[in-house]
N, CA, C and O atoms as a GROMACS GRO file, in nm:
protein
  332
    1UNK      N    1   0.084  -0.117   0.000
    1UNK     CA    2   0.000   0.000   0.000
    1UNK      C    3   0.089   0.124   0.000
    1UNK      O    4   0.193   0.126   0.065
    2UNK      N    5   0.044   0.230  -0.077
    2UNK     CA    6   0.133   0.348  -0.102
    2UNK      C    7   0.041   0.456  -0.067
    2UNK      O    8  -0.077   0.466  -0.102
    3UNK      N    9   0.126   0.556   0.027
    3UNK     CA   10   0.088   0.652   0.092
    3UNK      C   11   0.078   0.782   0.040
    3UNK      O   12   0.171   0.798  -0.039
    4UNK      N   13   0.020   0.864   0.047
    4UNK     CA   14   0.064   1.011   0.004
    4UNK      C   15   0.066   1.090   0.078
    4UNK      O   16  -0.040   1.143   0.110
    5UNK      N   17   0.192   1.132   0.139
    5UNK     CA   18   0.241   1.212   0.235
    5UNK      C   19   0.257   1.359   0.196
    5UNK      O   20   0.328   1.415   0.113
    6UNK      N   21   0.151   1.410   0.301
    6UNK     CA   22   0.182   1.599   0.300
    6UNK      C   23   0.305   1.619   0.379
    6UNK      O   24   0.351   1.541   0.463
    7UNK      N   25   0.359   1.750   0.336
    7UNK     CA   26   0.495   1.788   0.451
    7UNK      C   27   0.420   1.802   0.584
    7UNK      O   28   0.299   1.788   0.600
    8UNK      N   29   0.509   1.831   0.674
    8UNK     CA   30   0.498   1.804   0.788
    8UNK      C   31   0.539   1.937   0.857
    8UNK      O   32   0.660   1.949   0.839
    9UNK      N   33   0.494   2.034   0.923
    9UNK     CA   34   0.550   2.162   0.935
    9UNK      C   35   0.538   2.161   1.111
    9UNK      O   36   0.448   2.149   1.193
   10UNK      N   37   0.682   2.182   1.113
   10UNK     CA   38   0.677   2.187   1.303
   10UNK      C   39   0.709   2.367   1.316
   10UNK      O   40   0.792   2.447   1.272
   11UNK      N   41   0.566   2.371   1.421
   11UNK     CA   42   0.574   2.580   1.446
   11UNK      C   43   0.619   2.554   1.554
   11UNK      O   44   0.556   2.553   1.660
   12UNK      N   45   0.787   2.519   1.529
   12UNK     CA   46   0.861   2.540   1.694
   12UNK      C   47   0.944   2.597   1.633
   12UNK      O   48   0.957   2.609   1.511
   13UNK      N   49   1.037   2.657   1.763
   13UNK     CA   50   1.178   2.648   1.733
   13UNK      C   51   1.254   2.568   1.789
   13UNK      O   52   1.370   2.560   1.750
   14UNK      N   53   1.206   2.487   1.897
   14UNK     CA   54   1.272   2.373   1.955
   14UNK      C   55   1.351   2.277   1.877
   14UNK      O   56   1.328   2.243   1.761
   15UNK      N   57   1.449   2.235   1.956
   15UNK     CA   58   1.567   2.175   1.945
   15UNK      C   59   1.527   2.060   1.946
   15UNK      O   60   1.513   1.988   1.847
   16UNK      N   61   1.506   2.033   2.056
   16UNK     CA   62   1.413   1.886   2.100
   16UNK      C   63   1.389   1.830   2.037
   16UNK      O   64   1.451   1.743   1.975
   17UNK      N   65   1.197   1.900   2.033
   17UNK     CA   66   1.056   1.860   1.922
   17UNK      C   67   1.188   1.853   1.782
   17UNK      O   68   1.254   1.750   1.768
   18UNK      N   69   1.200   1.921   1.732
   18UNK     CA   70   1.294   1.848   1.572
   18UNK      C   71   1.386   1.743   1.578
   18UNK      O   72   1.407   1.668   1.482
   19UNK      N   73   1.453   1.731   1.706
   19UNK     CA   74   1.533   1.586   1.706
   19UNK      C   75   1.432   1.482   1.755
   19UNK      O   76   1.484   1.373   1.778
   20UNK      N   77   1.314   1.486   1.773
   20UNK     CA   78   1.232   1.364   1.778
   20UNK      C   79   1.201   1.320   1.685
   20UNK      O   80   1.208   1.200   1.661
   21UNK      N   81   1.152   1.420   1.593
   21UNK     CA   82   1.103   1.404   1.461
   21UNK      C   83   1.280   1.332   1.392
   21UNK      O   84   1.281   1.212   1.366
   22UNK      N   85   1.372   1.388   1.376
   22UNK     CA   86   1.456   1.331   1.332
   22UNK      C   87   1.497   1.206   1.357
   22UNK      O   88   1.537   1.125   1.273
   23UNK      N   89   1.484   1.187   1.499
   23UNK     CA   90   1.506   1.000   1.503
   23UNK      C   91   1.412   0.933   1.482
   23UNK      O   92   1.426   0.816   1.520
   24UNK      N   93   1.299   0.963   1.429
   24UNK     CA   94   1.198   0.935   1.403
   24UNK      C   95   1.216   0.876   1.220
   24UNK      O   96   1.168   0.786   1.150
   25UNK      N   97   1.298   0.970   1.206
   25UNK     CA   98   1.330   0.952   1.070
   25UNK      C   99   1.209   1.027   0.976
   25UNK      O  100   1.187   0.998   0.858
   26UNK      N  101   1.148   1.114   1.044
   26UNK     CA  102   1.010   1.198   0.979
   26UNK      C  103   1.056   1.297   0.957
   26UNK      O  104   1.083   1.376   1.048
   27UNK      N  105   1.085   1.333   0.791
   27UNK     CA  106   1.112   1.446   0.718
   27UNK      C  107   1.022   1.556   0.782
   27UNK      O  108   0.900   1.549   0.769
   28UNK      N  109   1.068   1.638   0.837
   28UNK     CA  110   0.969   1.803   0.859
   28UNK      C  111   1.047   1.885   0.784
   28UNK      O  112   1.140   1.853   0.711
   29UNK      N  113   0.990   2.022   0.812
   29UNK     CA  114   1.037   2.170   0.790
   29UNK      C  115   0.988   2.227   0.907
   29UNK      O  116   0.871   2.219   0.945
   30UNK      N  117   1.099   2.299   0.978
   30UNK     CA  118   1.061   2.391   1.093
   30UNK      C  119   0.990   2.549   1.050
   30UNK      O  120   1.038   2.604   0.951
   31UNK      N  121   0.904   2.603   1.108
   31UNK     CA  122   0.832   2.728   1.082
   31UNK      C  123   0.844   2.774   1.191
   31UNK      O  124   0.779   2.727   1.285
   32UNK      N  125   0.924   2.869   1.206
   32UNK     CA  126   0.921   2.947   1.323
   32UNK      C  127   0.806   3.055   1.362
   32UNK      O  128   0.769   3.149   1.292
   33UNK      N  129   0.766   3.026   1.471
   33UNK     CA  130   0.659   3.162   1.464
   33UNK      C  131   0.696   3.272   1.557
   33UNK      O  132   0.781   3.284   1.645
   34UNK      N  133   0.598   3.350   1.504
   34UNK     CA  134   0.638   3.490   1.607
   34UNK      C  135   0.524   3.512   1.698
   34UNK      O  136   0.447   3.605   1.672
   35UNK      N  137   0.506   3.450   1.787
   35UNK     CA  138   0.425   3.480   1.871
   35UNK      C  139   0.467   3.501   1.994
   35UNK      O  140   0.563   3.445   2.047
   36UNK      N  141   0.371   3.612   2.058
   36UNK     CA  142   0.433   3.666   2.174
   36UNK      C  143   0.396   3.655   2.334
   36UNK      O  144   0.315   3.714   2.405
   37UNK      N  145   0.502   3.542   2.361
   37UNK     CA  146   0.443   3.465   2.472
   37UNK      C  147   0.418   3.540   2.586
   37UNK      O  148   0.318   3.515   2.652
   38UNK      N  149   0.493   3.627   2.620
   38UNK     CA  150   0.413   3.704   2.730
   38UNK      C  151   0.272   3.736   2.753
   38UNK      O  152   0.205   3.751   2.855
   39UNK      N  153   0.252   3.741   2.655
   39UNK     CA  154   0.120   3.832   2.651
   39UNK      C  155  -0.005   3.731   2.722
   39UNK      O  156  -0.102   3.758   2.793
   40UNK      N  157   0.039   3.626   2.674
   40UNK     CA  158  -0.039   3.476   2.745
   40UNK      C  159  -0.057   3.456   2.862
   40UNK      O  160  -0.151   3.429   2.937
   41UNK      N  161   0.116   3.485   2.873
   41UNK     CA  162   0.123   3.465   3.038
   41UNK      C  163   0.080   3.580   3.192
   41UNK      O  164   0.107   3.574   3.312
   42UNK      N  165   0.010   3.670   3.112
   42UNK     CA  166   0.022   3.760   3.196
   42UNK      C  167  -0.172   3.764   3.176
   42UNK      O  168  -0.256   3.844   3.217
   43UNK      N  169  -0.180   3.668   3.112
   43UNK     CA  170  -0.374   3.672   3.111
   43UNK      C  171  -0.428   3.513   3.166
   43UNK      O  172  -0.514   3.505   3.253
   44UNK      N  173  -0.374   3.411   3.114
   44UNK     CA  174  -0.359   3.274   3.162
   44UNK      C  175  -0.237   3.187   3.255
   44UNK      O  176  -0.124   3.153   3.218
   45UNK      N  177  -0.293   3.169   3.363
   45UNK     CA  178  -0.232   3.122   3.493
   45UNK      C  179  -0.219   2.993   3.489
   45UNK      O  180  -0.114   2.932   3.504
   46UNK      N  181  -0.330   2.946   3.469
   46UNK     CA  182  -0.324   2.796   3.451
   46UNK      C  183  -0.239   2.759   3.418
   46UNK      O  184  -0.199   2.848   3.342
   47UNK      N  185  -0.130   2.641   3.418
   47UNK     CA  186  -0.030   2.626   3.317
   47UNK      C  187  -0.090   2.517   3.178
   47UNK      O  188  -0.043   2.491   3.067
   48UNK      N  189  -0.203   2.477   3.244
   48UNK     CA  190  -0.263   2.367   3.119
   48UNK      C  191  -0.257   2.434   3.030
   48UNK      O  192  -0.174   2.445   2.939
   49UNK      N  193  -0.408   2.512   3.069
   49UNK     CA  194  -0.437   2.628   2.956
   49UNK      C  195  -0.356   2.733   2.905
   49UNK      O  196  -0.392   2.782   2.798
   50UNK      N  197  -0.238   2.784   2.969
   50UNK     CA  198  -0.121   2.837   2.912
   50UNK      C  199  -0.073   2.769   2.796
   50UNK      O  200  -0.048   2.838   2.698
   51UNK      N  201  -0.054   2.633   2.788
   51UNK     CA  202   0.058   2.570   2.711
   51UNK      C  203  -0.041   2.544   2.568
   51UNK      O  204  -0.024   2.594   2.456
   52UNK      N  205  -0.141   2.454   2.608
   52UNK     CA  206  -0.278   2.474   2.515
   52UNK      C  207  -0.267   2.588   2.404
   52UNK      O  208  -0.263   2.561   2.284
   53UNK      N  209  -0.260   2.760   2.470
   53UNK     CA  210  -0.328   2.832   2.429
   53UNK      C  211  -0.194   2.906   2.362
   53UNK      O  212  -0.198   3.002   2.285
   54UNK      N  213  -0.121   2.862   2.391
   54UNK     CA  214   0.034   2.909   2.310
   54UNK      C  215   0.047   2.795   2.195
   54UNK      O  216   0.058   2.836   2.080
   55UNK      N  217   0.046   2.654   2.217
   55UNK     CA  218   0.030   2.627   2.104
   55UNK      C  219  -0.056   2.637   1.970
   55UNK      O  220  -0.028   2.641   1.850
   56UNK      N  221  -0.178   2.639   2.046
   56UNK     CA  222  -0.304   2.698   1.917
   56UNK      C  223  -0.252   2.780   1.825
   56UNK      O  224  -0.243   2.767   1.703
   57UNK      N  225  -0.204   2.902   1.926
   57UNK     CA  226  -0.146   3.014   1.865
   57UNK      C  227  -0.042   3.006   1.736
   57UNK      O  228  -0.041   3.083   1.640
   58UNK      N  229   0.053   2.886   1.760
   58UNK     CA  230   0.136   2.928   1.725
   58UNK      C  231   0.109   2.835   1.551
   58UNK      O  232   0.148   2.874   1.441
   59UNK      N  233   0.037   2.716   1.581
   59UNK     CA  234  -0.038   2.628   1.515
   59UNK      C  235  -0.142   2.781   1.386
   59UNK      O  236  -0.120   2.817   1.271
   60UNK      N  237  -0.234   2.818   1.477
   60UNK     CA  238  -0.321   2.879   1.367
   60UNK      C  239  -0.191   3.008   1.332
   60UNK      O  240  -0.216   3.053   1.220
   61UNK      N  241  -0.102   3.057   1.375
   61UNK     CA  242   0.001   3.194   1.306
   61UNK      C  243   0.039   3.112   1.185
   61UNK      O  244   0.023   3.170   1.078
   62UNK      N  245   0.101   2.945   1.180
   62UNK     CA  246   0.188   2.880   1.111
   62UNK      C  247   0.082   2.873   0.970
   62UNK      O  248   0.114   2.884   0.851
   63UNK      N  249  -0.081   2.845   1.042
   63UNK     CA  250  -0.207   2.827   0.927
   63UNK      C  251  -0.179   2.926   0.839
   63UNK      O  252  -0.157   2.908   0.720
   64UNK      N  253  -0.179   3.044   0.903
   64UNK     CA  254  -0.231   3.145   0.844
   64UNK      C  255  -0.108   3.197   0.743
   64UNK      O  256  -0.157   3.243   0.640
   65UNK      N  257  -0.014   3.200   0.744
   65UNK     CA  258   0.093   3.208   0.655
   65UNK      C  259   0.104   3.127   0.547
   65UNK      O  260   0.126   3.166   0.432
   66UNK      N  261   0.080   2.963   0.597
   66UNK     CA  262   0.160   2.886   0.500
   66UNK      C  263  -0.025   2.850   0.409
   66UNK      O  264  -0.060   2.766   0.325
   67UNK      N  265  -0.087   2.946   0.472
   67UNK     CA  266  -0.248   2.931   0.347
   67UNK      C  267  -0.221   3.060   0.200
   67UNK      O  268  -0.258   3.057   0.083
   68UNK      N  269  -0.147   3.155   0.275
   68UNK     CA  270  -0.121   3.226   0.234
   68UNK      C  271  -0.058   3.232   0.107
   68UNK      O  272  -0.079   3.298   0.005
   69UNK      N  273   0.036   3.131   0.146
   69UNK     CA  274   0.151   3.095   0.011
   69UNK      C  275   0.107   2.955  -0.049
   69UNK      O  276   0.181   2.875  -0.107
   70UNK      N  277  -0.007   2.943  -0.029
   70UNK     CA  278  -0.079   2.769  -0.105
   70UNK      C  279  -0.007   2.634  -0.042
   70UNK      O  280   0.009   2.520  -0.087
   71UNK      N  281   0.014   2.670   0.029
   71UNK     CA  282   0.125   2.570   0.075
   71UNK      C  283  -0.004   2.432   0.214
   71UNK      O  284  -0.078   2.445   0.312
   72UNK      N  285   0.053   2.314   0.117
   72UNK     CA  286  -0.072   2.207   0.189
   72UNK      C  287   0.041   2.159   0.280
   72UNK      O  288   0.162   2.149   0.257
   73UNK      N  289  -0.026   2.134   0.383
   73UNK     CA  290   0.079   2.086   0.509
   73UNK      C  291  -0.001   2.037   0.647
   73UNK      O  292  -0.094   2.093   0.704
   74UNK      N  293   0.071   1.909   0.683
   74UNK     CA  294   0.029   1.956   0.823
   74UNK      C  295   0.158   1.988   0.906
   74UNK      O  296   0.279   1.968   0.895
   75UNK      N  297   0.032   2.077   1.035
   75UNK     CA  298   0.108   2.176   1.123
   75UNK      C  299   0.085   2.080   1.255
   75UNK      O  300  -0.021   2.042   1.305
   76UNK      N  301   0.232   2.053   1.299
   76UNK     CA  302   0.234   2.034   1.432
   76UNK      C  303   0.265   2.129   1.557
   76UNK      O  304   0.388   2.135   1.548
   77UNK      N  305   0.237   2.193   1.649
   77UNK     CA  306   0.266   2.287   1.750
   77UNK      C  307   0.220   2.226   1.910
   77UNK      O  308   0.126   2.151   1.937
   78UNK      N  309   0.316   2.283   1.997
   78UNK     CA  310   0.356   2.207   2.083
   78UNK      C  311   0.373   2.366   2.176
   78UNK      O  312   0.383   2.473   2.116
   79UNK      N  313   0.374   2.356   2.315
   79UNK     CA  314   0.449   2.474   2.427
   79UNK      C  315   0.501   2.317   2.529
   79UNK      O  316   0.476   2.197   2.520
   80UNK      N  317   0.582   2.402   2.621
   80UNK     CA  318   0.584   2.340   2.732
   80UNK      C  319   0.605   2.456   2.883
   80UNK      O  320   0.574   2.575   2.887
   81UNK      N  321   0.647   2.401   2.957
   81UNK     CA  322   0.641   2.508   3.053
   81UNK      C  323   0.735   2.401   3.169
   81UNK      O  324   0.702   2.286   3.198
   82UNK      N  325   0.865   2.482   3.224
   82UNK     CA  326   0.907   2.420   3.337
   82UNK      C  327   0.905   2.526   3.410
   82UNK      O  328   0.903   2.648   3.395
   83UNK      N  329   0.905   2.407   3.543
   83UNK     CA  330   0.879   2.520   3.654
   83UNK      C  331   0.972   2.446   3.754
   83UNK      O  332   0.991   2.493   3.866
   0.00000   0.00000   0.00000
């Protein structure tokens, strides 16, 4: 059975998240986004809903660009939070 694979677009900049994907052996492209995490943190306390609501973010910024340029993909986005 033969697959047809969309790219794979990680909205990190993490180091990490891309070396998982790499030993994974799963071709991505990193998309960096510009989103501005403070702004989150100074309205959402929670840390669930913090991490949640930073990734959405950074997930629908990555949408909204790469719709822009026709570009079919899926978007993976991720936060974390140590404390």
């Amino acid at each position: 059975m033969q697959y047809n694979l969309k790219n794979i677009i990680l909205a990190s900049k993490s180091i990490d998240r891309r070396e998982i994907f790499n030993r994974a052996r799963i071709p991505i492209e990193t998309f960096i986004t510009d989103i501005d995490e403070a702004k989150y943190k100074k309205i959402i306390f929670n840390p669930v809903e913090l991490v949640k609501e930073i990734a959405k973010a950074k997930a629908l910024f990555a949408k909204n660009k790469l719709i822009k340029n026709s570009v079919d993909a899926i978007i993976v986005a991720a936060d974390t939070i140590v404390e």
